[in-house]
C-alpha positions in Angstrom: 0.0 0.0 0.0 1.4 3.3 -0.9 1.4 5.3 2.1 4.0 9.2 0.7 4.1 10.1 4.4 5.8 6.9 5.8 9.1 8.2 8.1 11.9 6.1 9.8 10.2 7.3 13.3 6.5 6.4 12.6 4.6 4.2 15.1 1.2 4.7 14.0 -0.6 5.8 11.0 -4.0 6.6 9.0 -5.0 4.9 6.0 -7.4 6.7 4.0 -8.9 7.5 0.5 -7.8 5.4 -2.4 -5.7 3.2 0.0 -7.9 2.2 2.5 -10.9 1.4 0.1 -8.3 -1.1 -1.5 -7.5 -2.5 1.9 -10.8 -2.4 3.3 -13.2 -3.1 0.4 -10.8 -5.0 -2.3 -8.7 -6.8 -0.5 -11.2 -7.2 2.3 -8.5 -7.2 5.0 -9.2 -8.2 9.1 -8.2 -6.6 11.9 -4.6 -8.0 13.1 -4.0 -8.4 9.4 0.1 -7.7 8.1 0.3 -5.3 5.2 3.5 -4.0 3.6 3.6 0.3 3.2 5.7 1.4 0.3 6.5 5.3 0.8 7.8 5.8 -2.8 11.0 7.2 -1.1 12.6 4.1 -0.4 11.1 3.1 3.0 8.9 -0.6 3.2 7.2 -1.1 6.5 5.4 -3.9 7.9 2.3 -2.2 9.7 -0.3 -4.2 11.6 -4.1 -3.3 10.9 -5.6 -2.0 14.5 -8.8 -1.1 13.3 -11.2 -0.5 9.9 -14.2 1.9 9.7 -16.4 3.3 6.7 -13.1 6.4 5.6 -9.9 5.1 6.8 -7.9 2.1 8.9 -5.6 2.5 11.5 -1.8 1.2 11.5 0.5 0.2 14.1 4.2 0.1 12.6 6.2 -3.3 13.2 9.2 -2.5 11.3 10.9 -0.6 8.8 13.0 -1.0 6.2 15.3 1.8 4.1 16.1 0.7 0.5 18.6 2.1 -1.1 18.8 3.2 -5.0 20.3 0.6 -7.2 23.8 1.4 -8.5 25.1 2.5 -10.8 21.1 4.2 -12.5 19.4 4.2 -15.6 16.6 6.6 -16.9 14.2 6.1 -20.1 13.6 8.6 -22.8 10.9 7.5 -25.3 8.9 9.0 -28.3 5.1 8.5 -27.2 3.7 5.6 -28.6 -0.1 5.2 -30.1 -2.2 2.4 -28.8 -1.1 3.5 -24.8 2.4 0.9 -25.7 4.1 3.8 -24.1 2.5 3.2 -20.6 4.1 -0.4 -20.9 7.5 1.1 -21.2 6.6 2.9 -17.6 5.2 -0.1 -15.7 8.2 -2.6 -16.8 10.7 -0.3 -16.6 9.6 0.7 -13.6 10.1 -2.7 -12.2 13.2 -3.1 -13.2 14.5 0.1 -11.4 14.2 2.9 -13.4 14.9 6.6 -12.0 13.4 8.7 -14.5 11.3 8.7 -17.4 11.4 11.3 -20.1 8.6 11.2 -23.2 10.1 12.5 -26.1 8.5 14.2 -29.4 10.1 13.3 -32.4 10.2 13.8 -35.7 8.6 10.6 -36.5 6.3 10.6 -33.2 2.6 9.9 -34.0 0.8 10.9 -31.2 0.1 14.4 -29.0 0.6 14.3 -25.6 -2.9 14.9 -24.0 -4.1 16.6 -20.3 -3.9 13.2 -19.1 -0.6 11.7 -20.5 1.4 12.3 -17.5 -1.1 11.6 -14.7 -1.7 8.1 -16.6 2.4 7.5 -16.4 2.5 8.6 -12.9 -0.4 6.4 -11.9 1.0 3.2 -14.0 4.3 3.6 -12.3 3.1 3.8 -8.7 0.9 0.5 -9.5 4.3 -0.7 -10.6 6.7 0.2 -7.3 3.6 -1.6 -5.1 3.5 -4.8 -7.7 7.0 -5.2 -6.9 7.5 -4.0 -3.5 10.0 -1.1 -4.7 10.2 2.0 -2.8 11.6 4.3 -5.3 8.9 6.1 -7.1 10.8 7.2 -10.5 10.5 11.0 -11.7 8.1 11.6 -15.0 8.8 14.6 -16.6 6.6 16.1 -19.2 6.2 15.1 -22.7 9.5 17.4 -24.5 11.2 18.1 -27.6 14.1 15.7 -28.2 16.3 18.5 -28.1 15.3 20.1 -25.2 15.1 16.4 -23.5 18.8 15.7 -24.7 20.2 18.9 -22.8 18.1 17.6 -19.9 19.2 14.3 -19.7 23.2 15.0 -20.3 23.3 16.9 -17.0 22.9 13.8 -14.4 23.3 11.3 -17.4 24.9 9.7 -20.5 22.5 9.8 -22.8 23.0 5.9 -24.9 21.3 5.8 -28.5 18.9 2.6 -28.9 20.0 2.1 -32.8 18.9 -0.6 -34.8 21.8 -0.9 -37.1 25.0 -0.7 -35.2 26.0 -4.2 -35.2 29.4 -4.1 -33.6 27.9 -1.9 -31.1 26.5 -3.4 -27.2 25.9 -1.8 -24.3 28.9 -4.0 -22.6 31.2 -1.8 -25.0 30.3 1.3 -23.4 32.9 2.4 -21.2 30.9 5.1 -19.3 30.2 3.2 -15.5 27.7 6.3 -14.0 24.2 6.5 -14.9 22.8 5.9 -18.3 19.6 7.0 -19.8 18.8 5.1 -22.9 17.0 7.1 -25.5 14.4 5.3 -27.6 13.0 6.5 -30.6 9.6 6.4 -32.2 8.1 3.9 -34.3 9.4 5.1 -37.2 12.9 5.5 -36.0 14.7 8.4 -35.6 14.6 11.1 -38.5 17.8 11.6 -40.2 18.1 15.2 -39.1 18.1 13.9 -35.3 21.0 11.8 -35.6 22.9 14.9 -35.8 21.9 15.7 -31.9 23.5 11.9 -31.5 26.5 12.6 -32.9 28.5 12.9 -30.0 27.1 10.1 -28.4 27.3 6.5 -27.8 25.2 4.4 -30.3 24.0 0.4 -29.5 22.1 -2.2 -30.6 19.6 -4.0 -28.3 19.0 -6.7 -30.4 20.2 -8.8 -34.1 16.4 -8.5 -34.6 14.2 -5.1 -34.8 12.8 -4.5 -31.9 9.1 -2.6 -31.5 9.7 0.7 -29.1 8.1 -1.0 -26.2 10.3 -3.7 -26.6 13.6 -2.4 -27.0 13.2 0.1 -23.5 12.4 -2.9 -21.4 15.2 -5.0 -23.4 18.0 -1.8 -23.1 16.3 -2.1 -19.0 17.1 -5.5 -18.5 20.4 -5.7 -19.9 21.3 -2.5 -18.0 20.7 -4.6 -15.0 22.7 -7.7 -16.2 26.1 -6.3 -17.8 26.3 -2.6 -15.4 26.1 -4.7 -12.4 28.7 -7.4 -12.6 
């Protein structure tokens, strides 16, 4: 249960709104019940339910537990996708520890962001942290220009180019051993003009096959975790 206000010195707590109608009407939880608290801010608690009425349940803190950030990081930065294929991206990237997520507009992007883009990716990702009992609650910036998302990204990242054609090229050949963020591109690919913003920049494949966009964000995720972490 995501509980934002969970400290290292709670004791006891309120559960309301969205939260306790999962716990008490979903899940149909009893009184003396364990449940797990994710704060989002990497702090898990085990909390024991003391009581349940009509608004909110109240929690007695058992222990708690500080997470820290997987290291070295990685970050996401991927052309919206039609269909919502983009929202997959967040929830499995999510899981596998991602920091940040930045949607990009391309060139070859064939979709708008709307009023609702972000607030769909924010609520995707928290459903994610609580699937898989992760407290870090990854940053989702607004829908930007690649450009603008590039300068962005360079300042806390390397910014790695997802390419379909450079062969010779794996992420175990980059030498860089700080945070990545891996930048995927539309369905389309990348525009010829934007590979001009890459030049500087380290280029990989994913894959010997061509990957969808969905794919190739939760494939660059994965490997991130197996070859950056040896």
């Amino acid at each position: 249960y995501y509980f934002p206000e969970l400290k290292k010195s709670s004791s006891e707590l309120i559960l309301d709104s969205d939260e306790h109608h999962h716990l008490s009407r979903v899940r149909r939880a009893k009184i003396g019940q364990i449940i797990l608290l994710n704060n989002g801010s990497g702090l898990l608690a085990d909390a024991q339910i003391l009581d349940i009425d009509k608004k909110e349940s109240r929690l007695r803190i058992i222990n708690i537990k500080e997470v820290a950030l997987l290291e070295p990081g990685f970050s996401i930065a991927f052309s919206l996708l039609k269909n919502q294929h983009d929202e997959l991206i967040v929830e499995k990237c999510t899981e596998l520890g991602a920091r940040e997520f930045f949607p990009l507009i391309c060139e070859n992007t064939v979709r708008t962001p709307g009023k609702n883009t972000l607030a769909r990716f924010e609520k995707t990702a928290l459903a994610a942290i609580k699937q898989c009992d992760y407290p870090h609650l990854p940053k989702i910036h607004e829908p930007m220009k690649l450009k603008d998302a590039l300068a962005k990204i360079s300042k806390n990242y390397l910014p790695v180019i997802a390419c379909e054609n450079e062969e010779n090229n794996w992420l175990r050949d980059v030498a860089h051993k700080g945070d990545i963020c891996f930048i995927i591109g539309p369905e389309g690919g990348f525009d010829p003009k934007e590979f001009n913003l890459f030049e500087a920049l380290p280029k990989i494949s994913l894959s010997e096959n061509i990957l969808r966009a969905e794919t190739a964000a939760i494939a660059a995720a994965a490997q991130f975790q197996t070859h950056r972490r040896k």
